[in-house]
Structures are given as C-alpha cells and as structure tokens.
RODRENDO-486560 format. One record per residue: y, z, x negated of N, C-alpha, C in turn. Coordinates in steps of 0.001 Angstrom, whole numbers, padded with zeros to 6 digits, always signed. Atoms other than C-alpha are relative to their C-alpha. Example, Ala and Ser with C-alpha at 12.3 -4.5 7.8 and 13.67 -1.06 7.14 Angstrom:
-001190+000000-000890-004500+007800-012300+001200+000000-000900/-001190-000060+000820-001060+007140-013670+001090+000730+000770/
END
This chain:
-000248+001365+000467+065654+122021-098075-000192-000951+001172/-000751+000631-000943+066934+119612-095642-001121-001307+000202/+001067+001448+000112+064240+116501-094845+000882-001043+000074/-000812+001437-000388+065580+113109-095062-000641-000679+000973/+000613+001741-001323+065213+110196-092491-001286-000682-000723/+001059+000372+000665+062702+109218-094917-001362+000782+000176/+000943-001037-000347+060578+111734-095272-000553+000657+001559/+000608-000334-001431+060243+112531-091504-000680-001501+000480/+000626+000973-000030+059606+108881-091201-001593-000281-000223/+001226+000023+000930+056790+109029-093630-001460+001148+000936/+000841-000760-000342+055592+111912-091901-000493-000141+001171/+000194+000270-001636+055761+110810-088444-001047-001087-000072/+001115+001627+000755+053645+107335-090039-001083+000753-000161/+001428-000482+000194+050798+109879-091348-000373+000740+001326/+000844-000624-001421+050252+111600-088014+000237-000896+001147/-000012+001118-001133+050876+108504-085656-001348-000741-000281/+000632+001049-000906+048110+106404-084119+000050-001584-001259/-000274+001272+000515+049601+102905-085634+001881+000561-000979/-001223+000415+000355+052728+102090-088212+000639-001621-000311/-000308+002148+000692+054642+098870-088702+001667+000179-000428/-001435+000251+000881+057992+098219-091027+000575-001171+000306/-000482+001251+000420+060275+095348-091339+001327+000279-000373/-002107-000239+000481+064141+094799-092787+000435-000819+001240/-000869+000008-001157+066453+094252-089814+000425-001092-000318/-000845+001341-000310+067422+090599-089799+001566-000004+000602/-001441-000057-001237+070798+089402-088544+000131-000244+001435/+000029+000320-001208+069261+088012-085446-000409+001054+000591/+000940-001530-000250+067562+091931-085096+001667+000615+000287/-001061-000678+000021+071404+093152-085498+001203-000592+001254/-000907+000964-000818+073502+090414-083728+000923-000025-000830/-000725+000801+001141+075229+089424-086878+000079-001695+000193/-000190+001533-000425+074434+085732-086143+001085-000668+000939/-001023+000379-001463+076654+086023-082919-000987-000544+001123/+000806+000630-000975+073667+084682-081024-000485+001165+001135/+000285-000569-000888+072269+085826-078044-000870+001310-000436/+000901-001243+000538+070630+089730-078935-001466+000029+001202/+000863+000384-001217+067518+089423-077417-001066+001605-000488/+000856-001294+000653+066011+092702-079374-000867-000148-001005/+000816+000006+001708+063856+093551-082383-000934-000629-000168/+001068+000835+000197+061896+090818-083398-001501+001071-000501/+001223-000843+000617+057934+092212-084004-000687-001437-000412/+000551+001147+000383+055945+089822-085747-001495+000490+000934/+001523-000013-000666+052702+088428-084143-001095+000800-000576/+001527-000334+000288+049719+089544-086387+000115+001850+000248/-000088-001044-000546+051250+093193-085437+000453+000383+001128/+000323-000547-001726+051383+093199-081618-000763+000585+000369/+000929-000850-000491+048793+095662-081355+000936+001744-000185/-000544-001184-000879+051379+098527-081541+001096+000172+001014/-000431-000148-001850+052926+097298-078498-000807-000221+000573/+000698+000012-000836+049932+095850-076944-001150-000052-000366/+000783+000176+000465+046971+096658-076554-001045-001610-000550/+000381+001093-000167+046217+093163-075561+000885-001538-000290/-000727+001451-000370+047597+089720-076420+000680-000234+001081/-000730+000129-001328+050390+088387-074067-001068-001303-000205/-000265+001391-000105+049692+084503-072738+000615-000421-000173/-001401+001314-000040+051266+081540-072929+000558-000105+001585/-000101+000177-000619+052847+080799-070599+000639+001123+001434/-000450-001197-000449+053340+084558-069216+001125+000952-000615/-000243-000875+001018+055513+086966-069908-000762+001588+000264/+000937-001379+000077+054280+090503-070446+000696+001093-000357/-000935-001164+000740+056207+094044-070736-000477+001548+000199/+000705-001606+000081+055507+097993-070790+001346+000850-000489/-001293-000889+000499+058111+100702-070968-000620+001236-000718/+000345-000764+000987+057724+103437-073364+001046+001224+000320/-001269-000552+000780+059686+106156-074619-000393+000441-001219/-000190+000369+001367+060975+106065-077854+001114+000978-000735/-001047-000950-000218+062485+108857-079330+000271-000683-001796/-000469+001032+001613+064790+107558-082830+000957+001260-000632/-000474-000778+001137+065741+109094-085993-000264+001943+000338/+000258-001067-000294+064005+112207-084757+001063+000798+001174/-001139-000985-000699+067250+113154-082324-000337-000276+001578/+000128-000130-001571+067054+111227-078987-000839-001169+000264/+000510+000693-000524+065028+109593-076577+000609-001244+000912/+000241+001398-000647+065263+106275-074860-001047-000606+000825/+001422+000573-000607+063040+104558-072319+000276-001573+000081/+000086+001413+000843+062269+101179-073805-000541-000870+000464/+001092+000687-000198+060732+098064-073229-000533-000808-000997/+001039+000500+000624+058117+096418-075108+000033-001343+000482/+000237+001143-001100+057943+092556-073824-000223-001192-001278/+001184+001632+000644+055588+089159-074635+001439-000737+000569/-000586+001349-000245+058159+086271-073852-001063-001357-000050/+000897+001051+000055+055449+083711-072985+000127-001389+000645/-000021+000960-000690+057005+081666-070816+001339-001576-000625/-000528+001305+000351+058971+077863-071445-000199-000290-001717/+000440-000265+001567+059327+077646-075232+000129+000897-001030/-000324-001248+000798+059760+081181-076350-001480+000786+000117/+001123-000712+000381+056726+082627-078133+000403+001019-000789/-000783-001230+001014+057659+086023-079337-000120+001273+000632/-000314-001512-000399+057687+090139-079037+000976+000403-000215/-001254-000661+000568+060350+092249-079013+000417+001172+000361/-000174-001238-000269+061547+095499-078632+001590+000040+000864/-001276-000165-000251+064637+095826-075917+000616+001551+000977/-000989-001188-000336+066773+097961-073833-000243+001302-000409/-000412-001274+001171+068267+100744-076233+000855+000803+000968/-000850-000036-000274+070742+101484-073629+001282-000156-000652/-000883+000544+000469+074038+101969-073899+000623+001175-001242/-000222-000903+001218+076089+102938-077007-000899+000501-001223/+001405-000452+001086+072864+102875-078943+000736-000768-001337/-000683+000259+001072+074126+102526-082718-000082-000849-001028/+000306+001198+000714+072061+100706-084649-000171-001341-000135/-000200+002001+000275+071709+097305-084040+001351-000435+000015/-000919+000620+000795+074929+096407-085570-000189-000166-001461/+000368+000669+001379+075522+094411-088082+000861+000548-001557/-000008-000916+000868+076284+097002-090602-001433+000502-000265/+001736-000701+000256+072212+097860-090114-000572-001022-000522/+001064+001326+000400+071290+094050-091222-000200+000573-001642/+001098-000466+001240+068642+094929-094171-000442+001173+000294/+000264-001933+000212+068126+098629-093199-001980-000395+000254/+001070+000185-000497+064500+098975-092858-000886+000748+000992/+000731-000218-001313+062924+099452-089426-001243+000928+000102/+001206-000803-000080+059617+102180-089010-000174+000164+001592/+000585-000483-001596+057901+102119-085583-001264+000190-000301/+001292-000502+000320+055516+104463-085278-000976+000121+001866/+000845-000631-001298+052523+104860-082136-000625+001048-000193/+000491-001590+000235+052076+108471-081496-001538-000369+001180/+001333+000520-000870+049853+107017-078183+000750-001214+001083/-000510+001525-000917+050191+103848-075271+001655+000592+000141/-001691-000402-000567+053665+105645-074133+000618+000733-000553/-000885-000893+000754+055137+107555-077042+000002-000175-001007/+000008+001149+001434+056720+105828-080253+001085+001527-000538/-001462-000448+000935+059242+107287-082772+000076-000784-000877/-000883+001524+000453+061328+104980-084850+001429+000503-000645/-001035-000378+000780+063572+105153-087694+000851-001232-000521/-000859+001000+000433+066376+103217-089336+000156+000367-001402/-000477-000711+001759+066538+103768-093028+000515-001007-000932/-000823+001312+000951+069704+102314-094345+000439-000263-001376/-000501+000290+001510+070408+103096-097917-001186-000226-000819/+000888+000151+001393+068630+102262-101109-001350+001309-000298/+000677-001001+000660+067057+105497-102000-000874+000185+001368/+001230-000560-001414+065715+106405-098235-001117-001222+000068/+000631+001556+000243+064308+102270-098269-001147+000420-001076/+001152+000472+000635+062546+102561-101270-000508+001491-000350/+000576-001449-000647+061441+106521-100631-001301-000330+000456/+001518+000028-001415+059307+105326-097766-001057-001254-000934/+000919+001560+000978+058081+101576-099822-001064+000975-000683/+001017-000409+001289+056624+103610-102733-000777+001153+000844/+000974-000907-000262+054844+106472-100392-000832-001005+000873/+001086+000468-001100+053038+103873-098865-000824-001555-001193/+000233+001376+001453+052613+101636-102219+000037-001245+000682/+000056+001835-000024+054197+098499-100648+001428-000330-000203/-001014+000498+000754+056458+096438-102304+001069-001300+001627/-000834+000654-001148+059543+094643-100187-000493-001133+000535/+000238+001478-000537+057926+091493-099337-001392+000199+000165/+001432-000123-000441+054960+092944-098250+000528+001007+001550/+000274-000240-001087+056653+094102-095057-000100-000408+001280/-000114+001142-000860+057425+093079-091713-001975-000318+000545/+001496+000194-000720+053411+094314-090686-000075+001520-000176/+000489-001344-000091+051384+097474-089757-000037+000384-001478/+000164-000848+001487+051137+099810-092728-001464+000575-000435/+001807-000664-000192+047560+101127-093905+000774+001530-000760/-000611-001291+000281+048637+104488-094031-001505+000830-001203/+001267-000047+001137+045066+105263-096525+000777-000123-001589/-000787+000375+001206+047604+103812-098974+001195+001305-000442/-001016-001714+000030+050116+107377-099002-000525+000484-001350/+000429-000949+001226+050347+108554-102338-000194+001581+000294/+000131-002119+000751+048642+112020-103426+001028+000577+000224/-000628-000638+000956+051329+112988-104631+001544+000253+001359/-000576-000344-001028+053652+112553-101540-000471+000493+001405/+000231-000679-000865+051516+113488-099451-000158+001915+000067/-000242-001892-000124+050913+117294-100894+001741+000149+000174/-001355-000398-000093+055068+117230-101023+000532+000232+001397/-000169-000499-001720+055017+117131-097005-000844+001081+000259/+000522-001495-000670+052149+119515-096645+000536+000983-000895/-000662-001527+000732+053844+122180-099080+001693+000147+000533/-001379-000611-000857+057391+121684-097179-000655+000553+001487/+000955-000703-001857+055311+121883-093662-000087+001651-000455/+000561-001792+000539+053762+125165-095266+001105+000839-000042/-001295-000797+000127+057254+126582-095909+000551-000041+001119/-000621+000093-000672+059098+125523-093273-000696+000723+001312/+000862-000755-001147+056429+127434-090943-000349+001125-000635/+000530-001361+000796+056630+130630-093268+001060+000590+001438/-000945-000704-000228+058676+133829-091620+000034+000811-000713/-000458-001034+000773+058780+135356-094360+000289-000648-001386/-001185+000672+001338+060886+134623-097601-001086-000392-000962/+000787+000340+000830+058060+134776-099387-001706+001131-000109/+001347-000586-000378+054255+135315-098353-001021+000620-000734/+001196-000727+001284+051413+137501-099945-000495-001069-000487/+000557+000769+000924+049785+136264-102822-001561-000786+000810/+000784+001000-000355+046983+135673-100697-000185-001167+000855/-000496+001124-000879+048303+133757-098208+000459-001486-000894/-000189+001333+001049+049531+131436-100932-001190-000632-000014/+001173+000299+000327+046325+131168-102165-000540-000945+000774/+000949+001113-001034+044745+129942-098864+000802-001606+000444/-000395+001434-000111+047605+127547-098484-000167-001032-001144/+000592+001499+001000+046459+125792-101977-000952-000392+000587/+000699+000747-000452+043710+125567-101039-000679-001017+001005/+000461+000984-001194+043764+124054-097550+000848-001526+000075/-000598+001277+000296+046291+121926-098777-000897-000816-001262/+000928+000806+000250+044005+120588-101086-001304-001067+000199/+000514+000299-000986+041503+120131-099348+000460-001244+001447/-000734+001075-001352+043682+117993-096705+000027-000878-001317/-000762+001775+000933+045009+115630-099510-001467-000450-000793/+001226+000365+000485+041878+115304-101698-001446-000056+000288/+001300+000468-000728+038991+115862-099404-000799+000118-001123/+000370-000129+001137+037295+117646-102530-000655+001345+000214/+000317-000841-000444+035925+120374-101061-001413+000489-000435/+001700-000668+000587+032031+119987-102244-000203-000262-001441/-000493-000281+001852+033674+120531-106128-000524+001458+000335/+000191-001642-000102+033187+124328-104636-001651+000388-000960/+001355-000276+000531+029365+123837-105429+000073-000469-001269/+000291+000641+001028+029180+120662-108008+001287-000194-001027/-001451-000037+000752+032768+121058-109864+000250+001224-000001/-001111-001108-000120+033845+124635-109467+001136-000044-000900/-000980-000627+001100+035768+124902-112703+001190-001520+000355/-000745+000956-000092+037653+120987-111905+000996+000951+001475/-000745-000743-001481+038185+123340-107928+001106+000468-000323/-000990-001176+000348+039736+126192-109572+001280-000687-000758/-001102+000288-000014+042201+124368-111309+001234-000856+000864/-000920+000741-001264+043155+122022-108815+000505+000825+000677/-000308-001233-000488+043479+125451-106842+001634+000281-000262/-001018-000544+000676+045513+126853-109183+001520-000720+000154/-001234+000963+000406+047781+123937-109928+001231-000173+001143/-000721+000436-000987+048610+123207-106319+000765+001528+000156/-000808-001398-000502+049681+127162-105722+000886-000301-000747/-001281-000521+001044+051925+126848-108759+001363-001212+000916/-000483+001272-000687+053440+123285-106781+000348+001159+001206/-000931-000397-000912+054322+125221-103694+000583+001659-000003/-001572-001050+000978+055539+128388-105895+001305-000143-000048/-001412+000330+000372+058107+126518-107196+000941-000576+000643/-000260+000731-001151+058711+124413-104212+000545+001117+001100/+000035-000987-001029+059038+127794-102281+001607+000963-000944/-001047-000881+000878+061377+129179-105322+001415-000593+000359/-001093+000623-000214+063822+126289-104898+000410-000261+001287/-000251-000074-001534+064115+126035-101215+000641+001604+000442/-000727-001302-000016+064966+129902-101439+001090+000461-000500/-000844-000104+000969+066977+130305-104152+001204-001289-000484/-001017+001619-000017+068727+126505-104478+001615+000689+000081/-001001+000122-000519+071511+127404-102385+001035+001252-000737/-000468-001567+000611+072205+130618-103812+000520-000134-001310/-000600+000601+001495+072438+129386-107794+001012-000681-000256/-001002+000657+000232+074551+126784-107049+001362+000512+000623/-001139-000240+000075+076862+128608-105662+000848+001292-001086/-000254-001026+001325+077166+130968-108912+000001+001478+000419/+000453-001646+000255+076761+134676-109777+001543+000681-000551/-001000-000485+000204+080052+137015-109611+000140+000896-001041/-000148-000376+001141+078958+138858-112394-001456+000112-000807/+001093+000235+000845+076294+139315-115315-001145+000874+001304/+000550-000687-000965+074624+141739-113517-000764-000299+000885/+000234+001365-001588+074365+139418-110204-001562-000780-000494/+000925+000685+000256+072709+137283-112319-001443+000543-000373/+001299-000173+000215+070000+139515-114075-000582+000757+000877/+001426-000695-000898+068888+140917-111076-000402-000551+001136/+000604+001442-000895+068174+137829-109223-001259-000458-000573/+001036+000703+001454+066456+136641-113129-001307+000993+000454/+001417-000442-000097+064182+139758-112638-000575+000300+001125/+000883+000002-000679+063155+139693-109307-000020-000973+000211/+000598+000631-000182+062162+136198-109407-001291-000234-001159/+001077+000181+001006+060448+136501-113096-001329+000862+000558/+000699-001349-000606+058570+139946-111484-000746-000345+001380/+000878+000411-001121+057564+138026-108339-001021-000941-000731/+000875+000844+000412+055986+135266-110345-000766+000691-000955/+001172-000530-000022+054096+137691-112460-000961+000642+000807/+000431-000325-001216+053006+139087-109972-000906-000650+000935/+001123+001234-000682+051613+136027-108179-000915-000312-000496/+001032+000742+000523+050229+134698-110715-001196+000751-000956/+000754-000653+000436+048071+137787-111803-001086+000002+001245/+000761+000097-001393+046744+137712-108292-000772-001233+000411/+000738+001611-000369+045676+134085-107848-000969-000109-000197/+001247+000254+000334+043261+133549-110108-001220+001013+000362/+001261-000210-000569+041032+136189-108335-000191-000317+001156/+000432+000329-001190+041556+134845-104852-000657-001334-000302/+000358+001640+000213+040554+131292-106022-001295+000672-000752/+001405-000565+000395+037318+133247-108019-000433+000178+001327/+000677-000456-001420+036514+134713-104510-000172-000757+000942/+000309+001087-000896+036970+131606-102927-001456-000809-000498/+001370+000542+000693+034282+130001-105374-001478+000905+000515/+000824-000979+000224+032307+132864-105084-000795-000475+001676/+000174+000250-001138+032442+132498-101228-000847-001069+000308/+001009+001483+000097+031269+128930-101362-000965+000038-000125/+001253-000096+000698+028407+129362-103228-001132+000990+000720/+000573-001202-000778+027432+132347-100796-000088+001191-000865/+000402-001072+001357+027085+134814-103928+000513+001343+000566/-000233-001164-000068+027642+138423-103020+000431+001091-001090/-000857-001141+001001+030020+140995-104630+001116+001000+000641/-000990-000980-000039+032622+143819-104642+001231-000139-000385/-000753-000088+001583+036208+143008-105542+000568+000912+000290/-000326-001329+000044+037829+145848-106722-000465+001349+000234/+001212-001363-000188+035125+148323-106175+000786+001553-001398/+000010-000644+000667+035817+151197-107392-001048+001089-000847/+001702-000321+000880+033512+152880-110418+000515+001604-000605/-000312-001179+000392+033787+155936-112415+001784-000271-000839/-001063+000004+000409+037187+157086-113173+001007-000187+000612/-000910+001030-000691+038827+155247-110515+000107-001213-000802/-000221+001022+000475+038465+152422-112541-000363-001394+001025/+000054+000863-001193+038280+148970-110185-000272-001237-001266/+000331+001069+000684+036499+146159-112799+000306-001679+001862/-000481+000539-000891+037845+142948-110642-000876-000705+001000/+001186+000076-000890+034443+141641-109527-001147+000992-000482/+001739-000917-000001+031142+143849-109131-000945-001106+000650/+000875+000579-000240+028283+141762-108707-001452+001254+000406/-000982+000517-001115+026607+141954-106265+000327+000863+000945/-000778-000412-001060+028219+144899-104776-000142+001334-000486/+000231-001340+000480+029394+148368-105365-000954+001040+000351/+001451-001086-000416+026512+150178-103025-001083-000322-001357/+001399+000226+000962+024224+148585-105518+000100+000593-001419/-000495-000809+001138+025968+149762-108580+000100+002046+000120/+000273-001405-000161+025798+153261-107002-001647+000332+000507/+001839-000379-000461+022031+153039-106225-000509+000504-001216/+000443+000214+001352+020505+154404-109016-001413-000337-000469/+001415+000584+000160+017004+152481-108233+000102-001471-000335/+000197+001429+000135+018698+149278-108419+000386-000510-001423/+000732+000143+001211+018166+147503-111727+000793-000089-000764/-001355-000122+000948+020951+147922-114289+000097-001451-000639/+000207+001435+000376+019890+144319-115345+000401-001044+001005/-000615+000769-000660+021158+142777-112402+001565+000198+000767/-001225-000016-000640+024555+144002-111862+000709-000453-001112/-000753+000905+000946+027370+142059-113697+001298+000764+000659/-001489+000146-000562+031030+142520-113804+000511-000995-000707/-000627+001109+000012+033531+139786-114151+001401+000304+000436/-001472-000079-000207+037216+140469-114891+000641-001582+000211/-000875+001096-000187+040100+138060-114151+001475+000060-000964/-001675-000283+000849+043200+137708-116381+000155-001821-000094/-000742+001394+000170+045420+134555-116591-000105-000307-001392/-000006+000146+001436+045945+135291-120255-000724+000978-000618/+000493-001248+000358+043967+137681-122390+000269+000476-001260/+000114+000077+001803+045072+136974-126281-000454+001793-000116/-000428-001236+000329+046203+141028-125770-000931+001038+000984/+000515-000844-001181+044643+142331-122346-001557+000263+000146/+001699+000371+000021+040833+141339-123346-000508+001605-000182/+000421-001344-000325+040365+145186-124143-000056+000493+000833/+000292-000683-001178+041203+146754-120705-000955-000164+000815/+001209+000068-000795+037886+145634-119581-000827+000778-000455/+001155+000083+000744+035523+146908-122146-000944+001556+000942/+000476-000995-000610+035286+150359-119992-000016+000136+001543/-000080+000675-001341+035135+148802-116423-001216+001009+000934/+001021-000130-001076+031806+150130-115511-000690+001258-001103/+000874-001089+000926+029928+153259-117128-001415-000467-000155/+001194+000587-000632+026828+152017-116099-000329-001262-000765/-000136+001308+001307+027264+148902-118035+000513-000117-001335/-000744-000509+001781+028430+150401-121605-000502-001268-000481/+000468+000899+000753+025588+148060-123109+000196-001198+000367/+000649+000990-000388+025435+145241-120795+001841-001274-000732/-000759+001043+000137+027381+141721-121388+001683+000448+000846/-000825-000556-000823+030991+142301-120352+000980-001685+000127/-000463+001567-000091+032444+138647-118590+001468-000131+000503/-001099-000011+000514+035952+137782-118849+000238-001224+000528/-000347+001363+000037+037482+134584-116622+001308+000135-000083/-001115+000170-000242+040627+133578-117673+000229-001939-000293/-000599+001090+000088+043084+130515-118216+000465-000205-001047/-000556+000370+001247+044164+130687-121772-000874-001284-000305/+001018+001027+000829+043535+127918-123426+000350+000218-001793/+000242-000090+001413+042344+128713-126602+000853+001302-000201/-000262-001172+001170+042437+132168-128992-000738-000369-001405/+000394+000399+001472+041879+132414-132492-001253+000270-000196/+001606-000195+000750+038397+132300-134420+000632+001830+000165/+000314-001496+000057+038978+136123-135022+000252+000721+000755/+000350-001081-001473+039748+137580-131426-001452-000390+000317/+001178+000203-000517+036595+135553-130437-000956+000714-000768/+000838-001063+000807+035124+137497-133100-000185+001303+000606/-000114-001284-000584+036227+140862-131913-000586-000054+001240/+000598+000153-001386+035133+139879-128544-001480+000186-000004/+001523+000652+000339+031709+138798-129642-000313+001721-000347/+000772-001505+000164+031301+142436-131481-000243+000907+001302/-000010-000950-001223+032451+144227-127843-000715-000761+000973/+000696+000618-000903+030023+141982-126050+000666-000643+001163/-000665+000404-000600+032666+140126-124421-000205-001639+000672/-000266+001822-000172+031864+136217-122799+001125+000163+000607/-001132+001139-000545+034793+134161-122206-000832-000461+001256/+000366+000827-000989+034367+132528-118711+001653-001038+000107/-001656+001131+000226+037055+129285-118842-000270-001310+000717/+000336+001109-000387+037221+126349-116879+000013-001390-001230/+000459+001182+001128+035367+123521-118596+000766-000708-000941/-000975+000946+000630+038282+121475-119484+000464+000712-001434/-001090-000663+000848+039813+123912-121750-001112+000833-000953/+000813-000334+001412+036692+125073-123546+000298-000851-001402/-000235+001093+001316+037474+122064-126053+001070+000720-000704/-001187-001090+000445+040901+124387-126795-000499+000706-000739/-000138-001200+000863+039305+126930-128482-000990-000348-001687/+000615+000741+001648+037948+126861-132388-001661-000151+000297/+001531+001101-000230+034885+123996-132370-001226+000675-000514/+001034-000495+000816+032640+126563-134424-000053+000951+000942/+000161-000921-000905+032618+129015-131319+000094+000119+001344/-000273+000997-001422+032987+126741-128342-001563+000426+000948/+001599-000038-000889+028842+127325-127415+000404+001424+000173/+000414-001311-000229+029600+131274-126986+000926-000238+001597/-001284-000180-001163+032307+130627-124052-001268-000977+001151/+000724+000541-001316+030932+130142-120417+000553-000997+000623/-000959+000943-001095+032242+127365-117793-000154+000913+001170/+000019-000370-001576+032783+128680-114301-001192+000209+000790/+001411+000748-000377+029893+126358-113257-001130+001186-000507/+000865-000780+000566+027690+128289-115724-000369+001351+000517/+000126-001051-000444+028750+131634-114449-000568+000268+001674/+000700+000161-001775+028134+130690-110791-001227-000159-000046/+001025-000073+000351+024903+129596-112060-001050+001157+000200/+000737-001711+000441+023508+132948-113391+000290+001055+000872/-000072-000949-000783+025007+134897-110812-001188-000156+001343/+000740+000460-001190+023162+132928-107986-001420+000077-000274/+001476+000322+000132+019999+133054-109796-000469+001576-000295/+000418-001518-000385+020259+136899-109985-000129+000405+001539/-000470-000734-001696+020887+137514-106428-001089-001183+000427/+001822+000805-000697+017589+134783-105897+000750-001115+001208/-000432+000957-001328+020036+132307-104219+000078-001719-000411/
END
C-alpha cells in the first residue's frame, strides 16, 4: 500500500526536530503578478529557520538543503530581509523548473519540516483529502495554521497506522511468525501509548491492548498482501477457495498463538518463572508450567506449588483438553486464560465440578452470568498468586 504525500508528510513532522504549516497565498505562488520574492514564513515561527532573530535593519540568510515531496533535493536559502522597509522571512531559491510555486498551488498547504540546522523536508499537499489528512492527524483546524505544529497533538490512532505500515514495509517476509507479530504489538504499543508499567499495575487492560493492536496490523498486513490480488478477481471457484482457506488457516493459526506470547510477555514483566510447553507425561505440553518443568519432575518439590495455566482464545468447547495436562496435578486447581467473553451458567458449572478457574481479563468478567462472576480470576489476580508462590 502506496503512502500518500500526506502521510509521509505526517511522518517526516513526527521524527523532525521542528514543524510549521501554512496555505500557499497568491503572493507565495506569484498569482498576484508581483514581484516572487519566496515563501512567506510568519514571524512568531522563525525559529525553524533561525536559530536566532534577524535585526532590523540587517539582513540575514543560511543555505540549507531541502529535499521536497520526498523525491529531490535543492540547496535553499533561508533569509531575514531586515533592511529599508521590508520586515519579513522567506524561503528562496528553488532553482530552476521547480514546480510548485505556481499559481495552480495557491491554497495547497505548505509542511516544512527541521530534521537539524542544515536538513529540511517539505511538502506541498494540494487536494482536499491529502489537506485535511494531515489537519486532523495533528488536531488543527484551518485557521489555526500558518505556525509551528505541537506535534504531542498526533492522534493515537494515526500514529499506530504509521508504525504498523513502517512494521510492514520493513518485513521480508509475506508474512512473519506469530511471534514476531506479537513483539511488534507490543513495541508498537508501547511507542504510541507509553503504557508499559500496565505490565505490573494493569496486566489484564496490557493484554488486551496487546492483543487488539496485533489484530490492527493482522489485518493491515492481510490487505497490503492480498488487496491487489482480490481486486483483480479469481479465474475460477477454486482460485477463490484456496486463497479463502489459506488466509482463514493463517488467521487461526495466529490467533491461537498470540494469546500465549502476550501471557509470556506478562509473565516476563513481573519476573515470574515458568515452562511453556514443557513437556509432562504422555507427551502432553499443558501451555504454562509454573514455575518450571525441572521442578515438576523433582519429586521433593511440593505438589502445592506447581500450577498450570492453559491458553485458549475461546473455550465454550476446548475447556476439556486441559483437564489431563499434568498427572501430577489430577487433584490440584486446573487454570484456564482465555478471551471469551462470557459462557453459560452450566459450562461454568461443569468447569467448577472439574476444578477448572477461568482466568479472563477484567473487563469481560462482567460478560459472564452475575451469580458466578466471584469464581472467575482476572489476569492481575493470577499474576498475583503466582508471584507469591515463587516468594516474589
């Protein structure tokens, strides 16, 4: 998927130094017919041409280079006009054949960005949709430009949409292990929300944020792959269902896997020690061993402090394939995190007889029936009790 002039704009604004906007006047274009003297900058933002105030009375200039619309460079000047009765900045020599300042660009809106003292980039964004693209990722409205930008102001919400194309666009492979996903939710989270010590005092708010963002550059990763391919249609049925099932078959797939790298990430946090996938009698592999399969094969260490802790996305049906995880643990509590929200009063029943807790992030305990809500764990809870077995 192709970036717009916008979007590189935007992006070049969050990793630059300084930004400043304005709409291209006619005296910015040479629509007036008057003398082009170059891109007006307003005063109270002369600090991303200089560091310093010009004088009166002086003039003042600095050459740059300025590379535009991401393609080519230019070596520019920057200049104070201080002298007779011209008080003003401006941005000039474009050389020659440079395109935009005509007056076909009057309204487009202007982005100069400072990467450092001698290296700008600088966009022109002339239609409607690229214009008010960049406005709303920076929440400012048209008559609030024509000054530096507080880039603090970048929506959420456009900002994970650059780090999950970044993330792709720096894959080499069509489509990366599940755990690699994983780590890119989470570091992309982490970058945009700066939410990082939820690991300790939030886990269960972590894990879904986790979650949510993997599913965001899933699908983001589905359509950038596949886009080009759909629209140009399927030559026969066939074509089609075996595109349908290896993208349905990748996404189960993923998304059986997630929710234990995002457990193991919690887990990690917290420092807690375990086994995943240990294997127990049978070859059976319960998905965490607490805290670790040597210890589960010791047979001095205390059958009261080893836990297991499956993972399932959904369980209405799958909640049985745990119940024989561990031999060793026939009697003990058998813990269960998933993502359903909400089963009926009478699986939680059945559960309850096979000594089954629910582990569910907080939010979604309210989901299940209000007369059996205190038997189900939070995340939090389970991190709890694990840490206070292991004396941490």
């Amino acid at each position: 998927m192709s970036k717009t002039y916008a979007d590189l704009a935007i992006q070049a604004a969050i990793a630059g130094q300084l930004c400043y906007c304005k709409f291209l006047s006619a005296n910015d274009t040479g629509k007036t017919g008057g003398h082009q003297a170059g891109i007006y900058i307003a005063k109270p933002s002369i600090k991303i041409l200089f560091a310093v105030p010009g004088k009166k009375g002086e003039n003042k200039d600095k050459w740059v280079k300025v590379k535009w619309q991401n393609d080519f460079v230019t070596n520019t000047r920057f200049i104070y006009y201080g002298k007779g009765t011209r008080n003003e900045y401006r941005i000039t020599n474009f050389g020659k054949s440079f395109p935009f300042l005509m007056p076909e660009y009057t309204g487009a809106l202007f982005v100069l960005i400072k990467e450092d003292e001698e290296t700008y980039q600088a966009f022109f964004l002339n239609s409607d949709e690229e214009i008010e693209s960049f406005l709303s990722a920076f929440m400012i409205s048209p008559t609030e430009t024509n000054c530096l930008i507080d880039k603090e102001k970048i929506l959420p919400e456009k900002r994970t949409e650059l780090a999950i194309q970044e993330f792709i666009n720096g894959l080499s492979d069509d489509f990366p292990t599940s755990d690699v996903m994983s780590v890119a939710a989470r570091n992309i989270c982490d970058k945009i929300y700066n939410h990082s010590e939820y690991i300790y005092t939030n886990p269960d708010k972590k894990i879904i944020e986790w979650i949510n963002m993997e599913y965001s550059i899933f699908r983001a990763l589905e359509y950038t792959r596949y886009s080009d391919f759909i629209s140009r249609g399927f030559s026969n049925v066939d074509e089609f269902v075996n595109v349908a099932n290896k993208v349905l078959n990748r996404r189960k797939s993923r998304a059986g896997r997630s929710l234990e790298h995002h457990l193991a990430a919690i887990f990690d946090g917290n420092n807690i020690t375990y086994s995943s996938q240990a294997v127990t009698e049978g070859n059976k592999k319960p998905d965490f061993l607490f805290p670790s399969k040597e210890a589960y094969y010791d047979i001095h260490f205390p059958t009261e402090a080893l836990v297991t802790l499956a993972a399932k996305t959904t369980c209405k049906d799958r909640w049985r394939q745990i119940l024989n995880e561990a031999d060793r643990l026939k009697g003990a509590p058998k813990y269960l995190c998933t993502l359903q929200q909400g089963i009926s009063g009478a699986q939680m029943d059945e559960m309850m007889v096979e000594n089954v807790i629910l582990v569910v992030p907080d939010p979604y305990i309210s989901l299940y029936p209000s007369d059996r809500q205190s038997r189900i764990w939070s995340i939090a809870r389970f991190v709890r009790y694990i840490k206070e077995l292991e004396g941490k």
